[in-house]
Each structure stands twice: as structure tokens, then as C-alpha cells.
C-alpha positions as CSV (number, residue, x, y, z in Angstrom):
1,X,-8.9,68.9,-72.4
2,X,-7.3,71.0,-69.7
3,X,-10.3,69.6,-67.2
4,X,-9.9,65.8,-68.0
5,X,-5.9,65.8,-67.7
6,X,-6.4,67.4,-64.5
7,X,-8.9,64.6,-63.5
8,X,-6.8,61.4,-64.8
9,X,-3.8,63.3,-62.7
10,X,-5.4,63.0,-59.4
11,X,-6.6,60.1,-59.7
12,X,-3.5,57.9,-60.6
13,X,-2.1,60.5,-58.0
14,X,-4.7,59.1,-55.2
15,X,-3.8,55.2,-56.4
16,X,-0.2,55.6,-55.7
17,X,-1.1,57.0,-52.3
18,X,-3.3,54.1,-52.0
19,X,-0.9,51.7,-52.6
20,X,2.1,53.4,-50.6
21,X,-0.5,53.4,-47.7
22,X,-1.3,49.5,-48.2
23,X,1.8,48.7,-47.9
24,X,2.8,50.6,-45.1
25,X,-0.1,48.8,-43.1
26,X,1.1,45.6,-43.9
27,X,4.5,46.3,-42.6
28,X,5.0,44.3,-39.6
29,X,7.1,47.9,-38.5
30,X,3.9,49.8,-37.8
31,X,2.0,49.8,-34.6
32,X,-1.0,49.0,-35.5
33,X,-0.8,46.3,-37.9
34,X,-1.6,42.3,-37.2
35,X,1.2,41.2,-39.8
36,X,3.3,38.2,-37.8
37,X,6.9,38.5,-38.8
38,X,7.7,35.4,-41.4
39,X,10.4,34.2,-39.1
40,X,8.0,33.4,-36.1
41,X,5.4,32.1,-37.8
42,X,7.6,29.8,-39.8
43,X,8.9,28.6,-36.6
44,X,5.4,27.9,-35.3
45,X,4.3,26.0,-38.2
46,X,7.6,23.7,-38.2
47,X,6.8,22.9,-34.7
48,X,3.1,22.8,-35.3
49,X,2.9,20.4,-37.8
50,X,4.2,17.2,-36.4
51,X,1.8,17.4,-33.8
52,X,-1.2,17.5,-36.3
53,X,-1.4,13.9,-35.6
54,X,0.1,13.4,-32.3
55,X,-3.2,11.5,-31.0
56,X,-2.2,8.6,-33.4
57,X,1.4,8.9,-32.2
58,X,0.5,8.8,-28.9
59,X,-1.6,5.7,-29.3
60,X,1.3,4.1,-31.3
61,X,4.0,4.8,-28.1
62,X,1.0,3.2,-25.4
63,X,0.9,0.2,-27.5
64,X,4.6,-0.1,-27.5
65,X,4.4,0.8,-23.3
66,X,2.5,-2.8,-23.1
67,X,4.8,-4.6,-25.1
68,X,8.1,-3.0,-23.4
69,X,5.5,-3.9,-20.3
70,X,5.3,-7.1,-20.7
71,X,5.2,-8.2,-17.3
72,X,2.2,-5.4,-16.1
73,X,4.2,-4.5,-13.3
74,X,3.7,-0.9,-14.0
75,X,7.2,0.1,-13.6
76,X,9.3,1.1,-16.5
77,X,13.3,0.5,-15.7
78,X,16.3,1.3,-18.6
79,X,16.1,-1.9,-20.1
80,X,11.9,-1.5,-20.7
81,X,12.9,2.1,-21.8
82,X,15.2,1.0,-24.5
83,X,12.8,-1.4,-26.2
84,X,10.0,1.5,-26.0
85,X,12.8,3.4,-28.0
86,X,13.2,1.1,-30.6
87,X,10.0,0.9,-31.4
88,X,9.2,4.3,-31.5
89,X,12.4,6.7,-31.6
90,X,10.4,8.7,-34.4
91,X,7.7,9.5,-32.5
92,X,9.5,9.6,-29.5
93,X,11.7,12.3,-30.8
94,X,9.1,14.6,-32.5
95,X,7.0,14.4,-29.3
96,X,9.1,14.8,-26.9
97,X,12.5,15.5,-28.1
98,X,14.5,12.7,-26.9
99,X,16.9,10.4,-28.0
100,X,17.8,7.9,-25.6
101,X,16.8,6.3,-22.1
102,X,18.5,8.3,-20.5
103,X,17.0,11.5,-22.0
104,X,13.5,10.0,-21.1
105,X,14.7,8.9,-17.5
106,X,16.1,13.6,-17.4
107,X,12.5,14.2,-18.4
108,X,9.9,11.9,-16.9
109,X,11.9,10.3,-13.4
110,X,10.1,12.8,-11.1
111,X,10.4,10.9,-7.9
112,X,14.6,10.5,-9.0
113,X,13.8,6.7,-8.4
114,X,15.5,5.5,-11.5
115,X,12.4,4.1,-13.0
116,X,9.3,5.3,-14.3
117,X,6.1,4.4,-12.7
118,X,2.5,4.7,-13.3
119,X,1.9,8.6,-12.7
120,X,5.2,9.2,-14.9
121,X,4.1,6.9,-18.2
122,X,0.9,9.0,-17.8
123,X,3.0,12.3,-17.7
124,X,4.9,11.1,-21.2
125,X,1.4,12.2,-22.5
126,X,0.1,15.4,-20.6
127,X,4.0,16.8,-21.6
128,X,2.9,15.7,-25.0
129,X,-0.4,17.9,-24.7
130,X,0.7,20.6,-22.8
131,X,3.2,21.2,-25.7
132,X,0.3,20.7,-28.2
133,X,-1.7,23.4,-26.2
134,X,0.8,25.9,-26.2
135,X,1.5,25.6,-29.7
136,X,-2.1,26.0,-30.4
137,X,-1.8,29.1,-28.3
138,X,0.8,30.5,-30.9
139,X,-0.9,29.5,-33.5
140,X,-4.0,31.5,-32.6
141,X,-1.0,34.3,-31.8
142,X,-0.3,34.1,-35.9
143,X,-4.1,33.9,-37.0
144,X,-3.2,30.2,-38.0
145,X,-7.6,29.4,-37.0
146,X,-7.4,26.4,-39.0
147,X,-4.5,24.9,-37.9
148,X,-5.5,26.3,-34.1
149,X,-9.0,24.2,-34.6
150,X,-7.2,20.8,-35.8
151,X,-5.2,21.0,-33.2
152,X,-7.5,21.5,-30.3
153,X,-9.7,18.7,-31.7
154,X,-6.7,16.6,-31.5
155,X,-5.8,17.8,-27.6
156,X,-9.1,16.7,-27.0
157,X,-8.6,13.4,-28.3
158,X,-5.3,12.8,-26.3
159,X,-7.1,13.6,-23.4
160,X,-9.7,11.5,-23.5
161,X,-7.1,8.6,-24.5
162,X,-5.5,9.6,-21.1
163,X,-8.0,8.7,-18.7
164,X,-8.4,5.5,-20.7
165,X,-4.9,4.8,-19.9
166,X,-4.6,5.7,-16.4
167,X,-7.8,4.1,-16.1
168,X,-5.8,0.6,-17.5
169,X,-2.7,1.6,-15.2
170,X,-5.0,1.9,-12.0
171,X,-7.1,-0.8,-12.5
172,X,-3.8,-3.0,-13.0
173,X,-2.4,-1.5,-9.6
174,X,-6.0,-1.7,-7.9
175,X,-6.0,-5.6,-8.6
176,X,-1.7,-5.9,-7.5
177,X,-3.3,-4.0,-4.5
178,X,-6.1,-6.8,-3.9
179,X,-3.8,-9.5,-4.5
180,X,-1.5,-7.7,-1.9
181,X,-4.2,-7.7,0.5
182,X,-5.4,-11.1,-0.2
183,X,-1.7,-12.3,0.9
184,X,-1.6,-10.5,4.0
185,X,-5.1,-12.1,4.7
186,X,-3.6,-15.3,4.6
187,X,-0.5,-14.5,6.3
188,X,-2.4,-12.7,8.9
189,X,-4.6,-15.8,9.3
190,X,-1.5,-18.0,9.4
191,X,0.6,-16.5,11.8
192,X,-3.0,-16.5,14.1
193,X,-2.8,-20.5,13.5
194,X,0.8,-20.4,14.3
195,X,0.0,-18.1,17.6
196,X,-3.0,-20.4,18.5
197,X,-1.6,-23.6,17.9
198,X,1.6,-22.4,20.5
199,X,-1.0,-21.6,22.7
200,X,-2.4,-25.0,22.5
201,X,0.7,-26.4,23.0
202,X,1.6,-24.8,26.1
203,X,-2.1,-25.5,27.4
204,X,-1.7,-29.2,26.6
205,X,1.9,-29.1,28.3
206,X,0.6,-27.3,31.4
207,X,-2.5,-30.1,31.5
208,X,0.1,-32.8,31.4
209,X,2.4,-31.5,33.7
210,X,-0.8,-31.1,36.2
211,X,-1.4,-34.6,35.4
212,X,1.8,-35.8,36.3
213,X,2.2,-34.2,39.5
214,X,-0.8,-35.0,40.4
215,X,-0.2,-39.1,40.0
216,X,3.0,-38.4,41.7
217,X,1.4,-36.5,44.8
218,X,-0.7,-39.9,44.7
219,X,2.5,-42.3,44.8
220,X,3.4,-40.6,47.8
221,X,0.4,-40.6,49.6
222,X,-0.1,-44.2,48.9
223,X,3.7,-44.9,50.1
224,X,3.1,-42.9,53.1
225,X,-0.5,-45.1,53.6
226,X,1.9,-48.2,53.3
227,X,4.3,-47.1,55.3
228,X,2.0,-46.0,58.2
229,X,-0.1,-49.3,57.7
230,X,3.4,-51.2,58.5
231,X,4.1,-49.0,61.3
232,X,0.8,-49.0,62.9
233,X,0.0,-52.4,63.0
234,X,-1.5,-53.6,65.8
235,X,-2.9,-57.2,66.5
236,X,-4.1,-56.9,70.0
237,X,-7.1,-54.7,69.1
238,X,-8.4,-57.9,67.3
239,X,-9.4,-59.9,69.7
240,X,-9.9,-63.8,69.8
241,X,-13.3,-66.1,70.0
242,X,-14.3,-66.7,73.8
243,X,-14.7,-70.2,72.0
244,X,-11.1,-70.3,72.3
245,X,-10.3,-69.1,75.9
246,X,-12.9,-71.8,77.1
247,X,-10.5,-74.3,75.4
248,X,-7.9,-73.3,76.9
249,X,-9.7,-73.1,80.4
250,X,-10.7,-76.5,80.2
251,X,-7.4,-78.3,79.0
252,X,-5.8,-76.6,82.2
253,X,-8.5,-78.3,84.4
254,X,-8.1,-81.7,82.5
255,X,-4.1,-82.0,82.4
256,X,-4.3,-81.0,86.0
257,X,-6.7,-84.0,87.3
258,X,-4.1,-86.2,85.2
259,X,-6.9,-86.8,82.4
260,X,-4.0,-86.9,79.2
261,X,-6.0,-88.5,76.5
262,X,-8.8,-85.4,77.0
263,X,-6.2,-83.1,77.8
264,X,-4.8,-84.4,74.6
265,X,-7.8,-84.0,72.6
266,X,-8.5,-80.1,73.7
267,X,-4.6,-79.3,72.5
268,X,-5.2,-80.7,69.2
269,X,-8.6,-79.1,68.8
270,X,-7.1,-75.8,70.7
271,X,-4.2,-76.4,67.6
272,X,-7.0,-76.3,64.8
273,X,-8.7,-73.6,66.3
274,X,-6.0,-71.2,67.4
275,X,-4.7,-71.6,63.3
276,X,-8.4,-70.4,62.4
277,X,-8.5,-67.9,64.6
278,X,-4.8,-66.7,63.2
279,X,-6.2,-66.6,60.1
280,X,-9.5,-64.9,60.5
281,X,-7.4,-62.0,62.4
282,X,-4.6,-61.8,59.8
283,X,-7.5,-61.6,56.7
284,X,-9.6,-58.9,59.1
285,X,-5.9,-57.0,59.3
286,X,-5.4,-57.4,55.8
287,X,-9.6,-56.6,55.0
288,X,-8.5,-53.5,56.9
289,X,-5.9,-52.2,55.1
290,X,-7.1,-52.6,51.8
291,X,-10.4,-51.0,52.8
292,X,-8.3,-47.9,53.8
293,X,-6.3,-48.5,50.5
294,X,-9.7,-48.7,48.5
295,X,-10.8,-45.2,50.2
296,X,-7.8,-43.7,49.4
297,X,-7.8,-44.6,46.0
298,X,-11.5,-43.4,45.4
299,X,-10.1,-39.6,47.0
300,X,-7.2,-40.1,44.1
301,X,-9.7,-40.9,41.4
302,X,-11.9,-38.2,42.3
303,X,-9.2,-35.5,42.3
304,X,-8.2,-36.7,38.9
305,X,-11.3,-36.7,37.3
306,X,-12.0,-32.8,39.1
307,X,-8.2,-31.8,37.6
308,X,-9.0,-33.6,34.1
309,X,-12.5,-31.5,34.0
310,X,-10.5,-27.9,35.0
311,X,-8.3,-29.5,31.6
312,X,-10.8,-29.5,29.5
313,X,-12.5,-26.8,30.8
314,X,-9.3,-25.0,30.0
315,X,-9.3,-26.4,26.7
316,X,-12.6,-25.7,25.4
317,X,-12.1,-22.1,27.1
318,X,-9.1,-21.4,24.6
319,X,-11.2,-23.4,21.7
320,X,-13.5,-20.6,22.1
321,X,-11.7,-17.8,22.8
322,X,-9.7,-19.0,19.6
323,X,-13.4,-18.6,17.9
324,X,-14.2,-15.2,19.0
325,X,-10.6,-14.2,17.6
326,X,-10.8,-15.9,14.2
327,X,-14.1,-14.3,13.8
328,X,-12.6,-11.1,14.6
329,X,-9.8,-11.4,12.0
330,X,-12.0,-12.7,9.4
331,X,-13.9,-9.3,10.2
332,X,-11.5,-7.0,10.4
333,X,-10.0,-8.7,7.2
334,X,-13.2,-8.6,5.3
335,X,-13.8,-4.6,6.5
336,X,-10.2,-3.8,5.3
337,X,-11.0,-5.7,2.0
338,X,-14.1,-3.2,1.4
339,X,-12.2,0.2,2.6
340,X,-9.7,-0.9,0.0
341,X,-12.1,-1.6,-2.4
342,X,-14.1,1.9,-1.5
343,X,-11.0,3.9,-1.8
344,X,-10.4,2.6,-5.2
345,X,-13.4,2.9,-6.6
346,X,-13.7,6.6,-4.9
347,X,-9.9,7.4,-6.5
348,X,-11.1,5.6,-9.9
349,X,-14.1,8.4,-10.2
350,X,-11.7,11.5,-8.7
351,X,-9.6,10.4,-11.4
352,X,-12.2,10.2,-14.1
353,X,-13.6,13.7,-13.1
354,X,-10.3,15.5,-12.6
355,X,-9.0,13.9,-16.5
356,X,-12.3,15.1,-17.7
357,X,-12.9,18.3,-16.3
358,X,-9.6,19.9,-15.1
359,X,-7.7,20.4,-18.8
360,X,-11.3,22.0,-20.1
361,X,-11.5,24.4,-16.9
362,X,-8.0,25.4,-17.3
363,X,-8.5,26.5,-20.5
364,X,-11.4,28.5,-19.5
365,X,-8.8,30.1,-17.0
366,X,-6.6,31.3,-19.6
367,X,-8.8,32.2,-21.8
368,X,-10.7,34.2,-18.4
369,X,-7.3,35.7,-17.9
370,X,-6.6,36.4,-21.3
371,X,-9.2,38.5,-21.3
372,X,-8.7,40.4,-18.7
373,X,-5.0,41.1,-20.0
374,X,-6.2,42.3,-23.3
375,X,-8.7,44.6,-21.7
376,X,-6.3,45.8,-18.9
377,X,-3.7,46.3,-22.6
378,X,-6.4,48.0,-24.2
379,X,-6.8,50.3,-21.8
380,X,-3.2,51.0,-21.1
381,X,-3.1,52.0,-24.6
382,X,-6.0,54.7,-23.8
383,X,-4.4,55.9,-20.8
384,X,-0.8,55.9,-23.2
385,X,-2.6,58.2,-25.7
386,X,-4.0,60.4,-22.8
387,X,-0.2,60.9,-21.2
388,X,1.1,61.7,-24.8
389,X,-1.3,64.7,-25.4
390,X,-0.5,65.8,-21.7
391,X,3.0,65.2,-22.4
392,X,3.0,67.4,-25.5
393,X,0.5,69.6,-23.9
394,X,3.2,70.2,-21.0
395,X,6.4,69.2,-22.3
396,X,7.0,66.2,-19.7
397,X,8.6,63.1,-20.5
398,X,5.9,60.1,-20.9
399,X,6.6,57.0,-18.1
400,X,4.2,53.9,-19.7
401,X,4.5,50.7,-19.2
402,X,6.1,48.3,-22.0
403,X,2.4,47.4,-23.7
404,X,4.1,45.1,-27.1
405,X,5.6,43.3,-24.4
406,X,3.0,42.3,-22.0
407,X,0.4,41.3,-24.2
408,X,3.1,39.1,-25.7
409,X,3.6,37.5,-22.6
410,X,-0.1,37.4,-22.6
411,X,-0.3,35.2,-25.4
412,X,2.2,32.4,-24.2
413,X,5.2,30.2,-25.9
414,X,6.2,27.4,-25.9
415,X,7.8,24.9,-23.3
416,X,11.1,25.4,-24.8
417,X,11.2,29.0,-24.4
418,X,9.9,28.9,-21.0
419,X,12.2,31.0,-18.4
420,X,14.5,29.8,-15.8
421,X,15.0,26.0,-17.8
422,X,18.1,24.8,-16.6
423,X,17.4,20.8,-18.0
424,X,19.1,18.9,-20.7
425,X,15.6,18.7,-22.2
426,X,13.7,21.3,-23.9
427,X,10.5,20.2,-22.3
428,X,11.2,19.6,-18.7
429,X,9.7,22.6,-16.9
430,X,7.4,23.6,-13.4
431,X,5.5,20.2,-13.9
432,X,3.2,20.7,-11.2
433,X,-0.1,22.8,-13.2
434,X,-0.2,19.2,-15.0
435,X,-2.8,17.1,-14.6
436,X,-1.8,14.2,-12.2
437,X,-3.8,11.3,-10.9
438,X,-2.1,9.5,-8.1
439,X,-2.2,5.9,-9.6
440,X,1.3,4.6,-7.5
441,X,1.0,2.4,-5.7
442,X,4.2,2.0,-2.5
443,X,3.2,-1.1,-2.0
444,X,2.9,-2.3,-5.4
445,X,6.6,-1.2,-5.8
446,X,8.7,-4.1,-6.0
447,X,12.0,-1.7,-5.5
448,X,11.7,1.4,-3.8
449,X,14.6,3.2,-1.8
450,X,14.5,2.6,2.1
451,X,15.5,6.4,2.7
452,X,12.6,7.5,0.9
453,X,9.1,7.7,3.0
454,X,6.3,6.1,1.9
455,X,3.7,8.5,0.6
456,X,1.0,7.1,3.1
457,X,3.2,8.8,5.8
458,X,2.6,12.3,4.8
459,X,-0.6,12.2,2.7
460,X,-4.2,11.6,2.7
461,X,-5.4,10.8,-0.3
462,X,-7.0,7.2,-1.0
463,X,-4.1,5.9,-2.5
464,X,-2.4,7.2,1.1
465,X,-5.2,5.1,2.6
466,X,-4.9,2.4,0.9
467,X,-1.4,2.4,1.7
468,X,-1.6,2.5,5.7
469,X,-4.3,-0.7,5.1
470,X,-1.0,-2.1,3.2
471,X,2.0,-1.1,5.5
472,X,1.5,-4.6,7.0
473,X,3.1,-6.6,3.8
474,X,6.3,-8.1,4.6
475,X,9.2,-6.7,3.5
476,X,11.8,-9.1,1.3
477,X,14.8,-6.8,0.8
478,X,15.9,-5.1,4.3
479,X,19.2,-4.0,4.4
480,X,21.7,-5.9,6.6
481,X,22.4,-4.0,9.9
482,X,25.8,-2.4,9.8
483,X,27.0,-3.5,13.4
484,X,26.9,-7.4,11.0
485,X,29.8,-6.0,9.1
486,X,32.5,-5.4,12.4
487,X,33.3,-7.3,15.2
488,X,33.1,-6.5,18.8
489,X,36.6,-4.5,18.4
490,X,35.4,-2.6,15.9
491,X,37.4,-4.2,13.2
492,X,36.1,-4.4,9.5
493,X,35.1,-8.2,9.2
494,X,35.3,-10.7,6.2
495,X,32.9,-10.7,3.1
């Protein structure tokens, strides 16, 4: 009797023990339990649980991007931005905690531009994810697996929405970028008409005014011809018939033996014959002259046709020249057209790999480094044990590193506990271990600050490459010089 009371003693005795033990070890007070204080994990789960479906959220605020996008420019300004919000202000706000345009301009406007561009629409969704990811890191802090697995599937998802997106957003900009190109093809090809056709101009002005000096030159020379023809003229060297000196001979030697009536007849016959004679000399002066006239006028044609040749010598020596040129452009258009083409395409699959690969390999990282931490933990709380039983071996006071507090740091928080924030919103920290993909465009952008250098300056990535192929594109909005606004006194003038 004794025996068996003794027994059912000890063991309701070891039960209680039992108990008081179980519950010590689930005391989130001792050391070595895994118990997550309900505080933190309730905070977790509040901020876990809207993101559960984020991916459909996310695909709900793109399709509102397009529509407050309605003209596919790519650029986003306040009045865009408050049409995104009244569509989704809800999802907006669970996503990325923000309630107006303004909120969204604090969060996303990393280039301070006042608008939000490609690369910034794109980091509206890698914020999103990045916040997803570290409050799947917390949730695997709390043991929360299932919730941890849901929500990694669903990071997964919004990252493979992503490079859909940017690949819409760069395939929008590639083809702005083409178009962009095409125009400075044809601008390029005009001004080269405009250039060439001056050039023309002056030829055919330089032809004429060889032309013209050259019938001038031939006035003169005819004048002077004239002139020395008049001057020159001499009669003597023409002389007359013997015919006509016989005449006279004989009419002498008739009027002297007193013979009038034959005397008489030789003057008039001398009259008829002297007139004949006049006029055969005056039609060999005159036979004369225009026979130097006629030579004179053959050297004139001849220079004329020899300066009209070098003309159109010169002519078809610019027609050609013109050729060579045009072909040249056409070329050096048609080789920019494919570089352009190249470097997009070789962006387009940079972009694809980095969206597909980087997120996944930055995981691996952390959970590499994780690791590492836990190990390096583990064994600080070896070397911790050690120090104690030297330290109550010796009687020395124990120096060890705060353990509780740096594998806590180990496992992460979230963006709005991050250190050093100093930004109206909760979620605008160190964005540069985001995932970017350099869709922008500077010469897409139809407003961009003239104090602000274009990336092409100082880069050289394709995009940057793209852009110095670009830099040509006339600019519509330069700023008025400021000497315009004063007069030569320096005084202020009238708007």
C-alpha cells in the first residue's frame, strides 16, 4: 500500500516537472528556444498578407500605366500620375504606401526630373518585390514556411512580368529611336540637297559670268578690229587695170593732135571704166575686211565653244562628285541604321538575361552569406561557452560579442525599418542593388533639363551608343541667349 502511494507520488511529481519544464521552453525568455514573440510576428503577417497577391496587383497598376499612357510616350508627368491614382489608389497604397502624385514623384523620380520615365515605371515594380522579398525573409525569420513558399512563387511571378514590361517599354523607345533616326536621315539628306543645289547655283553663276565676259572680251576685240580697219585703210595698195592707164595714155595723144570726137570717145569710155574699176577696188576693200571679220569671228566661236566645254566639264565634275557624296551618306546612313539596330537588339538580350538571372543569383548570395553568418554565430556561441568556463575557471570578466543581435541582423527587415531613411516614404531607400535595365532613351525625351548632361556623355552602354548615333537630332526648345534680354548699355529691355 505504502509501495504504490510512493509510486503514484513520483510520478504525478515527474508530470508537473514535465510540464513546468515545457513551458519554460516555450517562453520566448529563454536562450534557447525558437518561440517568435506574438508582437513581431503579428506585425509580419499584417504586412505579409496584402502582398499574397501582389502579382495580380501589379498587373492591374501596368494596365492602368497604358491607359494613364495613352500617348506611348513613355514618360509619366503629374497629370498621367493622377489618373494612374484614380484607378488604382488601393493597390497603389498597399504596395507602395502612397497616397498622392506627389508621394509617387518622393519615391520613384530618381533622375529629380519631375517625371517618371521608363527605368522609373519599371522601378514601381522591383520596389514592389524587393519589399515582397524581404517580408519573405521575415516570414522564414517566424517559421511562417507556407506563407514564405506563396510568397516566393508570387516574387517569381512579378519578375517574370517585369521583363515583359520593360521588354514593351524598350521596344516602344527602340522604335521612337528608329523613327528618330529615320528623321535625321531625311534631314541629313536634305540639307545635302540644300548644300548641293547652292553649289550648283554658284557653279551655274560662275559659268554665266564666264560667258559673259567672254562675249564682252569679243565686243571689244571686234570694236577694236573696226576701229583699226577704219584707221588703216589704205586704197593705194590696190592697184588699177593697165587697161585703164592705156586709156588714159591714148586720150593724151588724141586731144593733143586735135582729134576731139576720139578724144571724146576714150573720156567717156575712160568714165565707164574708171567707175568699174572704183567699184571692183571698193568690193576687194570691203572683201578684205569682212574676210578679217569672218576670221575673227571663227577665233571667237572657238573660244566659246572651248569655255562652254570647261562649263560642262565643270558641271558634270560636281554631278559626280554630288554622286560619290550621296552614296556616301546613303552608306553611312544605312551603317548607322544597323549599329542602332545592333545595339538594341544586344541591350534587348542584356536586359532579358540580367531580369532573368540577376534577382535568382542574388538570392543565392544571401542565402551564401546567410550561411556563412549562421556558422560564423554558431561558432561564436562555442567560443562563448569556452570563455565562460575559463571565465569561471579564473574569475575574469567574459568580453563576447553581442550573438542575439547579429544573427538578427542576419536575417533582414524590412524596407521600412531600414537604417539611415530620412524620406517621406517608408520605402525609398539605397535603390542602387535593384535590378535596373537602362531602357531611357535622351533622345526620346521630349523635355529634358539643358543643365543636365546627356547620359551618352559619360557612359558606355548601348543605350549611350545609341545616343551619340542620335546627338545629331535637332533641338526645338533652346533657351534664348541672355545678352537678347539687355541692350548694348546694359539696361533690362522690354518683354
Amino acid at each position: 500500500m505504502g509501495k504504490s502511494f510512493l509510486y503514484f507520488y513520483k510520478m504525478n511529481r515527474l508530470s508537473e516537472i514535465d510540464d513546468a519544464i515545457r513551458k519554460k521552453l516555450t517562453s520566448s525568455y529563454t536562450n534557447f528556444s525558437s518561440s517568435i514573440s506574438a508582437t513581431k510576428r503579428a506585425r509580419i503577417l499584417m504586412e505579409a498578407k496584402p502582398l499574397l497577391n501582389a502579382h495580380i496587383k501589379c498587373r492591374e497598376i501596368w494596365e492602368a500605366l497604358q491607359l494613364a499612357d495613352y500617348k506611348k510616350e513613355g514618360v509619366l508627368n503629374d497629370a498621367a500620375l493622377q489618373v494612374l491614382l484614380e484607378k488604382q489608389s488601393k493597390n497603389l497604397y498597399d504596395l507602395l504606401q502612397v497616397k498622392t502624385w506627389e508621394d509617387m514623384i518622393d519615391l520613384l523620380d530618381q533622375d529629380e526630373d519631375g517625371f517618371i520615365n521608363e527605368d522609373e515605371q519599371i522601378l514601381m515594380f522591383s520596389i514592389i518585390k524587393e519589399r515582397m522579398q524581404n517580408c519573405a525573409n521575415e516570414l522564414c525569420e517566424i517559421h511562417e514556411y507556407n506563407f514564405f513558399k506563396e510568397l516566393m512563387k508570387t516574387i517569381r511571378i512579378i519578375e517574370t512580368d517585369i521583363i515583359k514590361y520593360q521588354r514593351v517599354l524598350r521596344q516602344r523607345t527602340h522604335i521612337k529611336e528608329m523613327g528618330i533616326y529615320q528623321q535625321i536621315g531625311l534631314e541629313r539628306k536634305e540639307e545635302f540637297e540644300d548644300q548641293w543645289e547652292s553649289k550648283f547655283q554658284e557653279c551655274e553663276a560662275e559659268c554665266e559670268k564666264r560667258v559673259q565676259e567672254m562675249k564682252n572680251k569679243h565686243e571689244k576685240e571686234m570694236e577694236q578690229l573696226n576701229q583699226e580697219i577704219f584707221e588703216s585703210l589704205d586704197v593705194l595698195k590696190f592697184k588699177p587695170k593697165m587697161l585703164m592707164k592705156e586709156l588714159q595714155y591714148r586720150e593724151q595723144i588724141v586731144a593733143v593732135n586735135e582729134r576731139y570726137g576720139e578724144a571724146q570717145v576714150i573720156r567717156n569710155e575712160l568714165k565707164s571704166f574708171e567707175t568699174a574699176e572704183i567699184n571692183r577696188v571698193e568690193n576687194l576693200i570691203l572683201n578684205e575686211q569682212e574676210k578679217k571679220r569672218k576670221k575673227l569671228l571663227v577665233l571667237q566661236k572657238r573660244e566659246m565653244e572651248h569655255l562652254l566645254m570647261k562649263n560642262s566639264e565643270a558641271v558634270n565634275q560636281l554631278k559626280i562628285k554630288k554622286q560619290k557624296d550621296l552614296s556616301r551618306l546613303e552608306k553611312e546612313i544605312k551603317l548607322h541604321f544597323h549599329d542602332i539596330k545592333k545595339n538594341q537588339n544586344q541591350a534587348s538580350r542584356i536586359a532579358e538575361k540580367i531580369g532573368s538571372y540577376r534577382d535568382e543569383l542574388r538570392r543565392t548570395k544571401f542565402k551564401s552569406n546567410k550561411m556563412k553568418q549562421l556558422k560564423k554565430a554558431r561558432d561564436l556561441k562555442t567560443r562563448k561557452k569556452t570563455a565562460r568556463s575559463l571565465a569561471a575557471s579564473w574569475s575574469l570578466p567574459m568580453i563576447l560579442p553581442n550573438t542575439k543581435s547579429t544573427v538578427k541582423n542576419i536575417l533582414g527587415s524590412t524596407l521600412s525599418m531600414s537604417v539611415g531613411f530620412k524620406s517621406i516614404s517608408p520605402l525609398k531607400v539605397d535603390l542602387t542593388s535593384l535590378t535596373k535595365f537602362n531602357i531611357k532613351s535622351d533622345p526620346v525625351a521630349t523635355e529634358r533639363p539643358v543643365n543636365i548632361t546627356p547620359d551618352f556623355m559619360n557612359s558606355t552602354s548601348f543605350a549611350s551608343k545609341t545616343g551619340k548615333l542620335l546627338q545629331s537630332k535637332k533641338q526645338t526648345n533652346t533657351l534664348p541667349l541672355l545678352s537678347a534680354h539687355y541692350s548694348d548699355s546694359l539696361e533690362r529691355l522690354s518683354e
